[in-house]
BAGUBA-268331 format. One record per residue (C-alpha): residue number from 0; residue in three letters; chain; x, y, z. Coordinates in steps of 0.1 Angstrom, whole numbers. Layout:
BEGIN
<rec><rolo>NUM</rolo><nukol>ALA</nukol><lumtor>A</lumtor><X>X</X><Y>Y</Y><Z>Z</Z></rec>
...
//
This chain:
BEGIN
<rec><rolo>0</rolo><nukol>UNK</nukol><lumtor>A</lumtor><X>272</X><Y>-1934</Y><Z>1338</Z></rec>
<rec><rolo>1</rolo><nukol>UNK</nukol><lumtor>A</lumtor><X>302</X><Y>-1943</Y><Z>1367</Z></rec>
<rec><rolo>2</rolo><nukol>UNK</nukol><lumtor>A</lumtor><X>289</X><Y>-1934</Y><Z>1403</Z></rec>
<rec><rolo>3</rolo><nukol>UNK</nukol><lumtor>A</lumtor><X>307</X><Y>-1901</Y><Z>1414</Z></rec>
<rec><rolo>4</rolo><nukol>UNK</nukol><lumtor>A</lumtor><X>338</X><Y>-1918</Y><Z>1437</Z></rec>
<rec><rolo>5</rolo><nukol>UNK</nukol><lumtor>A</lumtor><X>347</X><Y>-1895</Y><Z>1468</Z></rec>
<rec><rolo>6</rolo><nukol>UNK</nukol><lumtor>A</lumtor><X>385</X><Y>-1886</Y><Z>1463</Z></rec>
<rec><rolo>7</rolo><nukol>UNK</nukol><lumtor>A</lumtor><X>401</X><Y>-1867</Y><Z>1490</Z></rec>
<rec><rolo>8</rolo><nukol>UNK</nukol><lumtor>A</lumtor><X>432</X><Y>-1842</Y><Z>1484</Z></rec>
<rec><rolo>9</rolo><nukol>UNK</nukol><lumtor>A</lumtor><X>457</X><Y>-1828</Y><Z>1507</Z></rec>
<rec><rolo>10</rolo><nukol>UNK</nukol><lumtor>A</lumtor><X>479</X><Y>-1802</Y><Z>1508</Z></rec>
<rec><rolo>11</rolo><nukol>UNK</nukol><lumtor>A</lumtor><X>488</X><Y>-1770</Y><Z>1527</Z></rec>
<rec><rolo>12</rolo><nukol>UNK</nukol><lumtor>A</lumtor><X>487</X><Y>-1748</Y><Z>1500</Z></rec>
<rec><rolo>13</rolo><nukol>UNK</nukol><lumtor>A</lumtor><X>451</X><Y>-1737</Y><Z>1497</Z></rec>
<rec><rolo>14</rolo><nukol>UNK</nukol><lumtor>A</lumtor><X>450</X><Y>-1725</Y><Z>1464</Z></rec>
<rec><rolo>15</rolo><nukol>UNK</nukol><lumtor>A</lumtor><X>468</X><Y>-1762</Y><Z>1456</Z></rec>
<rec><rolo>16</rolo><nukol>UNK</nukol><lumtor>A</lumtor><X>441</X><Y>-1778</Y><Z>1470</Z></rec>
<rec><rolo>17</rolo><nukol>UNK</nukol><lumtor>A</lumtor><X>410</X><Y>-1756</Y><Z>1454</Z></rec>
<rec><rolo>18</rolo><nukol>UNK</nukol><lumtor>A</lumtor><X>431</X><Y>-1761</Y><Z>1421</Z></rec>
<rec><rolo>19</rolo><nukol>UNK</nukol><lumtor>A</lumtor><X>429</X><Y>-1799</Y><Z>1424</Z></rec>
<rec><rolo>20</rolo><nukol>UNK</nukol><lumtor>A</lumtor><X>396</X><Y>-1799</Y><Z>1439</Z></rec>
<rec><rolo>21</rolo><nukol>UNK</nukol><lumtor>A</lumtor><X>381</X><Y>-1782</Y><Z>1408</Z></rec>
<rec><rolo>22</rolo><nukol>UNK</nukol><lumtor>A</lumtor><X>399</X><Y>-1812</Y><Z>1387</Z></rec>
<rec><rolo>23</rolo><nukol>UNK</nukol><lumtor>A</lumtor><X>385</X><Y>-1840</Y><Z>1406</Z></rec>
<rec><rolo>24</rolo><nukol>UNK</nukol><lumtor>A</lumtor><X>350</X><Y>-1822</Y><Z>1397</Z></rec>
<rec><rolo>25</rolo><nukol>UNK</nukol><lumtor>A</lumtor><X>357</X><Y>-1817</Y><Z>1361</Z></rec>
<rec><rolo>26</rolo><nukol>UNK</nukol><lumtor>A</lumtor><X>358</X><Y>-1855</Y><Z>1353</Z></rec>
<rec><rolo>27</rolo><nukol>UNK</nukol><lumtor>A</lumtor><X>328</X><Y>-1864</Y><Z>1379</Z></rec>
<rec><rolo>28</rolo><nukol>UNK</nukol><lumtor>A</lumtor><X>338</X><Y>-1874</Y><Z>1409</Z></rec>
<rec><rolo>29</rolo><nukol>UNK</nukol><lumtor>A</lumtor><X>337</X><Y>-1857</Y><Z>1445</Z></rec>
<rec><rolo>30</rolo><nukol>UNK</nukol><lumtor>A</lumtor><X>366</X><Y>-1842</Y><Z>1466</Z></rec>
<rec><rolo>31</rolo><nukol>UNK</nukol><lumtor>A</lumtor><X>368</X><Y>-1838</Y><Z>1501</Z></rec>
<rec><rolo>32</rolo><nukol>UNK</nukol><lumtor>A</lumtor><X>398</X><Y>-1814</Y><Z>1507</Z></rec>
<rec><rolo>33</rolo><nukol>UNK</nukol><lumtor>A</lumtor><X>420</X><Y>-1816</Y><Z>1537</Z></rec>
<rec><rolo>34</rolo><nukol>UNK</nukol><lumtor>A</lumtor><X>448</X><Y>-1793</Y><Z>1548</Z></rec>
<rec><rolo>35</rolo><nukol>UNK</nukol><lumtor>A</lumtor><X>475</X><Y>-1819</Y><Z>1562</Z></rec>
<rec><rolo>36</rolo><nukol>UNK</nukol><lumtor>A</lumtor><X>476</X><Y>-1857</Y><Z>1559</Z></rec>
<rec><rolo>37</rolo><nukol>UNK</nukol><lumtor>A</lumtor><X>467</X><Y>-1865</Y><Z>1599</Z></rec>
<rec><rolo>38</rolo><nukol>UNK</nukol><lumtor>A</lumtor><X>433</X><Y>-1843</Y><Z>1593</Z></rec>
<rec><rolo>39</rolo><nukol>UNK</nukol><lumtor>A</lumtor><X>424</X><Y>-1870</Y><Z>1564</Z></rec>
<rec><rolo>40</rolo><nukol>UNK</nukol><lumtor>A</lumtor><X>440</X><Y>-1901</Y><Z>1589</Z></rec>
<rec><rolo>41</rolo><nukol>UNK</nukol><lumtor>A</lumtor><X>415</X><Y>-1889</Y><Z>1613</Z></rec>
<rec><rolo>42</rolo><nukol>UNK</nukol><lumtor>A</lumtor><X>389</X><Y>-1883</Y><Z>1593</Z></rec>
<rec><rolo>43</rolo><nukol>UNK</nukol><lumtor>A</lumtor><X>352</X><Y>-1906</Y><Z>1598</Z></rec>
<rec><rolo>44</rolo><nukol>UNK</nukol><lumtor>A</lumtor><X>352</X><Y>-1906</Y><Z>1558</Z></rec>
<rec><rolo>45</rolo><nukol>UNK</nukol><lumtor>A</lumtor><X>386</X><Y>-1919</Y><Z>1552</Z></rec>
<rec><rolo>46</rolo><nukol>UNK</nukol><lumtor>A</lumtor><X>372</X><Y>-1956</Y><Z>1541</Z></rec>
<rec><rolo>47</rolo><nukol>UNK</nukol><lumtor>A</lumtor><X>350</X><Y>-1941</Y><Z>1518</Z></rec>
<rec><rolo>48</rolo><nukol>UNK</nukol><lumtor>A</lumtor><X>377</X><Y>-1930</Y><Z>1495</Z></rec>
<rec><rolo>49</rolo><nukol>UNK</nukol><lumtor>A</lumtor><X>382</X><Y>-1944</Y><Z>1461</Z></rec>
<rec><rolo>50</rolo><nukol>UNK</nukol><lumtor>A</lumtor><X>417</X><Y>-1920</Y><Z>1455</Z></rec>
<rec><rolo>51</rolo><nukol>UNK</nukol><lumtor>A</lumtor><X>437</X><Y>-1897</Y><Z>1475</Z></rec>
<rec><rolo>52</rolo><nukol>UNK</nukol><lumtor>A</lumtor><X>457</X><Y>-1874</Y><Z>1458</Z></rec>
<rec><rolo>53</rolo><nukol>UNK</nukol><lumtor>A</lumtor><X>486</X><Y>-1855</Y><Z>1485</Z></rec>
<rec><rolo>54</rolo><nukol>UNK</nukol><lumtor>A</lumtor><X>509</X><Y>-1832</Y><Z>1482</Z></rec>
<rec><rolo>55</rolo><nukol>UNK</nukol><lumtor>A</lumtor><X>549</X><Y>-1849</Y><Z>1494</Z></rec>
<rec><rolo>56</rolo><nukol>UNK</nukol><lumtor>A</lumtor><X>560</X><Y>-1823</Y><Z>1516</Z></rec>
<rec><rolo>57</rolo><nukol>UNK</nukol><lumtor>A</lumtor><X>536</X><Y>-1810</Y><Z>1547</Z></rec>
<rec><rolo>58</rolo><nukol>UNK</nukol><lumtor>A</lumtor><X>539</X><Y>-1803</Y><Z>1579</Z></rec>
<rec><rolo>59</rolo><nukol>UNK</nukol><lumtor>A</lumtor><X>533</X><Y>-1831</Y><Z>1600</Z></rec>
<rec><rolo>60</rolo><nukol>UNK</nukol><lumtor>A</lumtor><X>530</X><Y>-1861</Y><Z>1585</Z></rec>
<rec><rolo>61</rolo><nukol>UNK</nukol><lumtor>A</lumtor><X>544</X><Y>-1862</Y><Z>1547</Z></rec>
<rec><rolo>62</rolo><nukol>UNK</nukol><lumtor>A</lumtor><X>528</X><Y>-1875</Y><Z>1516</Z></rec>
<rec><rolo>63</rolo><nukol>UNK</nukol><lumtor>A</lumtor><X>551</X><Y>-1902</Y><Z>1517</Z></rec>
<rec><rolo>64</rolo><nukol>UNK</nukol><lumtor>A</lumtor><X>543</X><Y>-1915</Y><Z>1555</Z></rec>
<rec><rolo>65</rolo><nukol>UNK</nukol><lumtor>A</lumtor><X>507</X><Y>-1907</Y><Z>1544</Z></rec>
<rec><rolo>66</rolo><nukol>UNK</nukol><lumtor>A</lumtor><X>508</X><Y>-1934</Y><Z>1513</Z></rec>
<rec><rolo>67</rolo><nukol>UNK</nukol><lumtor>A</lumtor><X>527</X><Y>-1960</Y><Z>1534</Z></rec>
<rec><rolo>68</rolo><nukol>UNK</nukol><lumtor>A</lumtor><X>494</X><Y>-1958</Y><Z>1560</Z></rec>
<rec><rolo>69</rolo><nukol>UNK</nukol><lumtor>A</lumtor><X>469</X><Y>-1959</Y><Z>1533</Z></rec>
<rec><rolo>70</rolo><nukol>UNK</nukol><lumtor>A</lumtor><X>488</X><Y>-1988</Y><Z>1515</Z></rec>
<rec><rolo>71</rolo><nukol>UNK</nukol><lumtor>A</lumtor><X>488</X><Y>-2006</Y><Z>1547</Z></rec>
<rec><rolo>72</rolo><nukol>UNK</nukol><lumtor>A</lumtor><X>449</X><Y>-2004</Y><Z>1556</Z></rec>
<rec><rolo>73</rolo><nukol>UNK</nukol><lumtor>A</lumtor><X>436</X><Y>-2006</Y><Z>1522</Z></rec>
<rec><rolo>74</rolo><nukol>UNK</nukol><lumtor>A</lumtor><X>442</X><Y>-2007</Y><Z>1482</Z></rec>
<rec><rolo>75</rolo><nukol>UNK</nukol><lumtor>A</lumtor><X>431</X><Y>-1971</Y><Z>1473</Z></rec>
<rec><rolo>76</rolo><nukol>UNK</nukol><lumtor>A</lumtor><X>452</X><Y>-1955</Y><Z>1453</Z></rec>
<rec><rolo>77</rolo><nukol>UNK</nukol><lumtor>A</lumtor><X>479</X><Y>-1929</Y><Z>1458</Z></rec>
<rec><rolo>78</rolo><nukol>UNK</nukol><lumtor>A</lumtor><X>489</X><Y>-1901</Y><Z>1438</Z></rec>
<rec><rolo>79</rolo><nukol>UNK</nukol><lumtor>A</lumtor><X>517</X><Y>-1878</Y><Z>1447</Z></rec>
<rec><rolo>80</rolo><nukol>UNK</nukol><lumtor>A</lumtor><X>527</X><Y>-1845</Y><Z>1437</Z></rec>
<rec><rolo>81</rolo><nukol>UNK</nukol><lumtor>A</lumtor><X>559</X><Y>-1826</Y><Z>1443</Z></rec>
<rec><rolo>82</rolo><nukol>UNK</nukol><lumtor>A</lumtor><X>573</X><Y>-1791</Y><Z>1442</Z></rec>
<rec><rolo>83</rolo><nukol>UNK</nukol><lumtor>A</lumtor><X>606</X><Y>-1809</Y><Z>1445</Z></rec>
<rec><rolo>84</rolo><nukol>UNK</nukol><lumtor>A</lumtor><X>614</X><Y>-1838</Y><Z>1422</Z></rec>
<rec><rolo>85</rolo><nukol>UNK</nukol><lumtor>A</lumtor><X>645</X><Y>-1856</Y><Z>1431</Z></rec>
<rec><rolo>86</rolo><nukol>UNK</nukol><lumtor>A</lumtor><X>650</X><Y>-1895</Y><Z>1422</Z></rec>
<rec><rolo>87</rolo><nukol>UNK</nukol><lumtor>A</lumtor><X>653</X><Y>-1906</Y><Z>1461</Z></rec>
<rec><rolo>88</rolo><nukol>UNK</nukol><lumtor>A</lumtor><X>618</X><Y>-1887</Y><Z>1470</Z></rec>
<rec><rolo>89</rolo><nukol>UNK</nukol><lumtor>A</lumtor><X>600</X><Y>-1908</Y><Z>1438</Z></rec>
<rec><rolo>90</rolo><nukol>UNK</nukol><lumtor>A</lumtor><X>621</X><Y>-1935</Y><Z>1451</Z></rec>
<rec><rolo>91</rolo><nukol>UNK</nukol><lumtor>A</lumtor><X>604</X><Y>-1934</Y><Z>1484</Z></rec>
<rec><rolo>92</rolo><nukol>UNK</nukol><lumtor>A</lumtor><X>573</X><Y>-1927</Y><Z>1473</Z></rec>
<rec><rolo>93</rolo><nukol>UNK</nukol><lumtor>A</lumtor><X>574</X><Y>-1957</Y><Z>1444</Z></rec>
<rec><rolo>94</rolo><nukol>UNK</nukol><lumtor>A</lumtor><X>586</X><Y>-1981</Y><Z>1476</Z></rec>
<rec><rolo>95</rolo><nukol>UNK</nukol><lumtor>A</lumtor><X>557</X><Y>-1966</Y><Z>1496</Z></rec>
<rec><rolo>96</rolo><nukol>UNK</nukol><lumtor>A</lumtor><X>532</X><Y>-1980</Y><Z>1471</Z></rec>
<rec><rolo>97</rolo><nukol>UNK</nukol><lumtor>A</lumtor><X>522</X><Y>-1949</Y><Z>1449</Z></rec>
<rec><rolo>98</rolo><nukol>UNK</nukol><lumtor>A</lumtor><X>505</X><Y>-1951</Y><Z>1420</Z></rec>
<rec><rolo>99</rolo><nukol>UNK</nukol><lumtor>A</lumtor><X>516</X><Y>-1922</Y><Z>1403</Z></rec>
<rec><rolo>100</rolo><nukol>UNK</nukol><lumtor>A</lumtor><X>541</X><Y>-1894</Y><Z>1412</Z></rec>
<rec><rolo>101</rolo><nukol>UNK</nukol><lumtor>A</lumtor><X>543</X><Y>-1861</Y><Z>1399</Z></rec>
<rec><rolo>102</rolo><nukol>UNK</nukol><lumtor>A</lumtor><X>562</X><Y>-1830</Y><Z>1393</Z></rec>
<rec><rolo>103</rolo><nukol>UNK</nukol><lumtor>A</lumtor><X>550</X><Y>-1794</Y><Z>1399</Z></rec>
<rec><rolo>104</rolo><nukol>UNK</nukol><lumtor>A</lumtor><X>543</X><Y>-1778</Y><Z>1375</Z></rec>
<rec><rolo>105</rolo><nukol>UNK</nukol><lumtor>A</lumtor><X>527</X><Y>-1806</Y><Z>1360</Z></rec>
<rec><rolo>106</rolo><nukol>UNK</nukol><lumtor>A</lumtor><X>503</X><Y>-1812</Y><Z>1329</Z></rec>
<rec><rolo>107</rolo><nukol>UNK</nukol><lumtor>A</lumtor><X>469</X><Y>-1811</Y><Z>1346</Z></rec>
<rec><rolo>108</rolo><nukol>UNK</nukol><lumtor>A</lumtor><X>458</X><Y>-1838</Y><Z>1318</Z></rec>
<rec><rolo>109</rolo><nukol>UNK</nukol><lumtor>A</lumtor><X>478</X><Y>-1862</Y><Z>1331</Z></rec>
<rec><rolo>110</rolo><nukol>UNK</nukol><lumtor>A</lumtor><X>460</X><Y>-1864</Y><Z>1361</Z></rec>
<rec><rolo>111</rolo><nukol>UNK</nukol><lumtor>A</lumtor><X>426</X><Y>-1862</Y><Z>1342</Z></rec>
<rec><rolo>112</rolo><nukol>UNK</nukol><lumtor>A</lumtor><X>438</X><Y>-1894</Y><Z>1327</Z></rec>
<rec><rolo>113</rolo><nukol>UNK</nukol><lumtor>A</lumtor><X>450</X><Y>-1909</Y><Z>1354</Z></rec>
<rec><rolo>114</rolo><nukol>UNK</nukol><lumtor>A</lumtor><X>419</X><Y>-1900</Y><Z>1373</Z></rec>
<rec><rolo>115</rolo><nukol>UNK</nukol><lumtor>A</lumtor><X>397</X><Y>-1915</Y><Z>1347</Z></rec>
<rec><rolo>116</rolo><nukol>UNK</nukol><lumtor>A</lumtor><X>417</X><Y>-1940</Y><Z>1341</Z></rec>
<rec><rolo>117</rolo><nukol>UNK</nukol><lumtor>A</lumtor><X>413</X><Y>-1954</Y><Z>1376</Z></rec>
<rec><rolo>118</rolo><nukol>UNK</nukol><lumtor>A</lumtor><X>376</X><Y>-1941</Y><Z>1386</Z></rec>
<rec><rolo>119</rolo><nukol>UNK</nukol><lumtor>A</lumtor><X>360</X><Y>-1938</Y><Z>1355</Z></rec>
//
């Protein structure tokens, strides 16, 4: 059996976050939940990630600023999801290095498969 990987989520939206959360668990892995993406930057765990999943727009700083500083400090994947799809946001997020970008509502299989596909 794959080791449990620690994936951490942000969004603003609590119920968003608990949603996701519960996902993460149902394929067996771990989720540390974070309301904004400078809570995760400043968080002691934030090496210890295998995957973040965020949420694009936040106060603060964005999903998309948030992917360009993971990219830069390590390989751990990003997944973005959206409430408002438009080609120049995936742009963005596709130039910031995401690994997967998607829509609200969105099939929550896909990102069981995506999940699974890239922790196990």
């Amino acid at each position: 059996m794959t080791q449990p990987a620690l994936v951490a989520v942000v969004d603003d939206d609590e119920d968003v976050r608990e949603s996701l959360e519960m996902l993460v668990l149902s394929v067996g892995h771990e989720a540390v939940l974070f309301e904004t993406a400078d809570a995760l930057l400043a968080s002691p765990l934030l090496d210890e990630f295998r995957c973040v999943i965020s949420d694009v727009q936040m106060p603060g700083t964005n999903g998309i600023q948030l992917a360009r500083e993971i990219r830069s400090r390590t390989a751990v994947p990003v997944i973005l999801i959206t409430a408002f799809p438009a080609d120049e946001i995936e742009r963005r997020a596709r130039d910031a290095g995401v690994h997967q970008f998607l829509s609200k509502p969105f099939d929550p299989n896909a990102l069981i498969d995506e999940l699974v596909s890239l922790l196990g």
